[in-house]
C-alpha positions as CSV (number, residue, x, y, z in Angstrom):
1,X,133.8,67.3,154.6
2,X,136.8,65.1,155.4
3,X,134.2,61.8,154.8
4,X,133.0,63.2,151.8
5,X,136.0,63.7,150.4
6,X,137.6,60.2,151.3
7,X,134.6,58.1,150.8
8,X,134.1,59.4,147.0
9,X,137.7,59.6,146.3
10,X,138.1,56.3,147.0
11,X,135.2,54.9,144.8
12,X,137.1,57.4,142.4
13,X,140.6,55.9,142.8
14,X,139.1,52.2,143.0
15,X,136.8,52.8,139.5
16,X,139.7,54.7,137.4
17,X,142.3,52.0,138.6
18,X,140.4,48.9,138.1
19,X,139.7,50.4,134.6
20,X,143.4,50.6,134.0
21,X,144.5,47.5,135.0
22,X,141.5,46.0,132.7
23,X,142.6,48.1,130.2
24,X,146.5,46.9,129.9
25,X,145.2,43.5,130.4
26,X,143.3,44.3,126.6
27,X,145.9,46.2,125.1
28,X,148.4,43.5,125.9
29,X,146.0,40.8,124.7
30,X,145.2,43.1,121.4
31,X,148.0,44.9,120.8
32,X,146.2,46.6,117.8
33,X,143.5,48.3,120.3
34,X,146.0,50.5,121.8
35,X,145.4,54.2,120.0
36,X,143.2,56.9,119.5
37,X,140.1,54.8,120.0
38,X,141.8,53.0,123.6
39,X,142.8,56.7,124.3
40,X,139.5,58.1,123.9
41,X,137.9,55.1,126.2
42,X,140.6,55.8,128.9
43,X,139.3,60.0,129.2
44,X,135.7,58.9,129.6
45,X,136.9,56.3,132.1
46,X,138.5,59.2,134.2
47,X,135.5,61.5,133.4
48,X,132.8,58.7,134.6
49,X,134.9,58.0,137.8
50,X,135.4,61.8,138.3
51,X,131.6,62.3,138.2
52,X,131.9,61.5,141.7
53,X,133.4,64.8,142.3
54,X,130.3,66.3,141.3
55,X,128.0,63.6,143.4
56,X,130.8,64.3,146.8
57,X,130.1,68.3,145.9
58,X,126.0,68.2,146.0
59,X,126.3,65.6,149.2
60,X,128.7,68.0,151.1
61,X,126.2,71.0,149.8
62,X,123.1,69.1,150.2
63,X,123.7,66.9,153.6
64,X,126.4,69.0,155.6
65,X,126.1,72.6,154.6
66,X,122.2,73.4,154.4
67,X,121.9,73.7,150.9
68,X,125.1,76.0,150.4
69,X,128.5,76.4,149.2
70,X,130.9,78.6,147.9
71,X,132.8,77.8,144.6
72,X,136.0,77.6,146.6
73,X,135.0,75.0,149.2
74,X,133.2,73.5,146.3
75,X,136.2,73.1,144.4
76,X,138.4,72.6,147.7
77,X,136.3,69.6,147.9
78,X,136.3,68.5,144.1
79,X,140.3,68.9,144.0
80,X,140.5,66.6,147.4
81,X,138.7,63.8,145.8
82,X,140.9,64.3,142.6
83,X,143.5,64.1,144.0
84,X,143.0,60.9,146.0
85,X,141.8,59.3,143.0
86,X,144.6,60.4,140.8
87,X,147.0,59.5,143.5
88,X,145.5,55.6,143.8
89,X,146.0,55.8,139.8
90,X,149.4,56.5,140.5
91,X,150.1,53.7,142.7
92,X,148.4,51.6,140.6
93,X,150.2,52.3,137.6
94,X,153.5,52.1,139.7
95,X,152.5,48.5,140.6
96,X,151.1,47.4,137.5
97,X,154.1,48.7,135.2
98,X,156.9,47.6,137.8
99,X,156.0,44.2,138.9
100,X,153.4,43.0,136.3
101,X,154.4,44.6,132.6
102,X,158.4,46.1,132.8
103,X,158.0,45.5,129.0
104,X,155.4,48.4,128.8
105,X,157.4,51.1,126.9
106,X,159.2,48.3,124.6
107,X,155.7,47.4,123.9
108,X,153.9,50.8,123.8
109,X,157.1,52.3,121.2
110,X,156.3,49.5,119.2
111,X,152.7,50.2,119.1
112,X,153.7,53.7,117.7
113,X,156.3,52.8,115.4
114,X,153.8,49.9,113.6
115,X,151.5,53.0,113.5
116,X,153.2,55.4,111.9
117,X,154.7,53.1,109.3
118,X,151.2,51.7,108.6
119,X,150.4,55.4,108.3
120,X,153.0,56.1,105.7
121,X,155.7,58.3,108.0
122,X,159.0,58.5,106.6
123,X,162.2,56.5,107.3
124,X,163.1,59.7,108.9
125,X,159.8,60.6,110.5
126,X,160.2,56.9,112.1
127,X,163.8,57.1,113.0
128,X,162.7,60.4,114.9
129,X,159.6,58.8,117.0
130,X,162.2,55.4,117.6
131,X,164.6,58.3,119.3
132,X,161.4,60.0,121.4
133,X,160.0,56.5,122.5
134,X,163.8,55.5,123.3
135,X,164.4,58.8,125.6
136,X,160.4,58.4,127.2
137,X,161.4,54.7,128.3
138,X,164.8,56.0,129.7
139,X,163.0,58.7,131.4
140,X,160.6,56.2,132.9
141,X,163.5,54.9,134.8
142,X,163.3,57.8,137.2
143,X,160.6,57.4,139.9
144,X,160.2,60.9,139.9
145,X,159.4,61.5,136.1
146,X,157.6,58.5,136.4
147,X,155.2,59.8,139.2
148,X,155.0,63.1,137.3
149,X,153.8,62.2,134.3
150,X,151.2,59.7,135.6
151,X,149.9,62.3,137.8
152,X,150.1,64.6,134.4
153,X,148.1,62.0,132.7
154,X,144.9,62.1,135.3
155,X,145.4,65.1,137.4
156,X,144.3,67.9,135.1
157,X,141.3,66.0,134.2
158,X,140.1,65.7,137.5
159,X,141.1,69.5,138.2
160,X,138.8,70.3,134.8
161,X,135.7,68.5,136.6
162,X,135.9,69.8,139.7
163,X,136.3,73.4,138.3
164,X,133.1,72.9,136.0
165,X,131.3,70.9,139.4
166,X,132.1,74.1,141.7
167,X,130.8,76.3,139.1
168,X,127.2,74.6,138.5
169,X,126.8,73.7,142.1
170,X,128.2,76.3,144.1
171,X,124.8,78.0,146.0
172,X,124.6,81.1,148.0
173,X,122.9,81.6,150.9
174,X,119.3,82.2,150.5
175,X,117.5,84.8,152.8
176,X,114.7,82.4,153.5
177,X,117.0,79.8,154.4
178,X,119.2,81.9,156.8
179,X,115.8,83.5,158.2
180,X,114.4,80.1,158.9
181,X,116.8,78.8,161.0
182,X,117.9,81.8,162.6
């Protein structure tokens, strides 16, 4: 299990943060991509980088375990490799944003602000996103938060796949099976 586990949650962790770091490199270079459309990209990069939960599941199932697994050690397995990759996407992100883009909030309240003018908010509708993008950036500051809400950001979505993935590939034991190699 342990190689499973490591081997896919790496490949995970590598695919989800290589995507990231491609994806700030755009959204820096075209600061109008960052929205719904860049949001909506970012989910199905975590879902196609997750789908190796689902692959690590039917290898364990298939390879190491004769065809059978329960939906706990299916999801044991699917949370593992979640983990690791959402863990590499923290450290990533921790890099990236410290050493490479410090500017990241300035840039990203911006983004927001542009947006909801150009969407026709209020002076007091914008004043009130101004004060929520100032407190996020000061909150930022704390490695903790920090850490939290980038594991907030990946985490459940990894936790959502490898829920569904125990659920459609957990197998019980067939009697043929167990009476074959008995």
């Amino acid at each position: 299990m342990k190689k499973v586990v490591i081997v896919c949650g790496l490949i995970a962790g590598v695919l989800i943060s290589a995507f990231m770091g491609y994806s700030m490199v755009l959204c820096y270079n075209n600061p109008d991509a960052h929205g719904l459309s860049s949001m909506l990209v970012g989910f199905a990069a975590m879902f196609l980088a997750f789908s190796l939960v689902f692959v690590g599941i039917k290898n364990f199932r298939d390879k190491y375990n004769d065809g059978v697994i329960s939906f706990g050690k299916a999801f044991q397995i699917g949370f593992l490799i979640s983990l690791i990759a959402s863990t590499m996407y923290v450290i990533t992100w921790y890099i990236e944003y410290h050493y490479f883009i410090p500017d990241f909030m300035d840039f990203y309240a911006a983004s927001q602000i542009k947006q909801a003018q150009e969407g026709g908010a209020s002076a007091a509708k914008i004043a009130e996103l101004s004060k929520e993008m100032a407190e996020a950036k000061e909150s930022y500051k704390n490695p903790i938060k920090f850490i939290g809400y980038t594991y907030a950001e990946i985490l459940p979505v990894g936790i959502i796949v490898s829920l569904i993935s125990a659920l459609i590939l957990k197998r019980k034991p067939n009697g043929n099976r167990v009476a074959a190699h008995a």
